[in-house]
N, C-alpha and C positions, 0 to 999 in steps of 0.2 A: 504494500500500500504506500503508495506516497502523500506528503504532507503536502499542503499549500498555505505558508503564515500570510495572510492577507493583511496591511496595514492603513489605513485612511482618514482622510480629515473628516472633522466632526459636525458637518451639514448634514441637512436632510439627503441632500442631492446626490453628495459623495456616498452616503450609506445606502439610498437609493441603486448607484452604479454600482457600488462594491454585490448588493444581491443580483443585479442582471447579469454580471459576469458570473460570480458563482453559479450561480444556474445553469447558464453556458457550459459551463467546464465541465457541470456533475454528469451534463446531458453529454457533454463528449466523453469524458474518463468518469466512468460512471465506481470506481474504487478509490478515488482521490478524497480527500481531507482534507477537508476546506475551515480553517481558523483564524 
């Protein structure tokens, strides 16, 4: 399993983007760990 430490600024908008990638990524590498 691979990790992904995801860090970001603290807006709506940015926390917004940070879940549409997440999402992204789970739906491509559906074993990754997303934190």
């Amino acid at each position: 399993m691979k990790v992904l430490t995801v860090a970001t600024r603290g807006g709506a908008l940015a926390v917004t983007q940070t879940e549409v990638v997440s999402s992204a990524l789970k739906k491509i590498y559906p074993d990754i760990k997303i934190r």
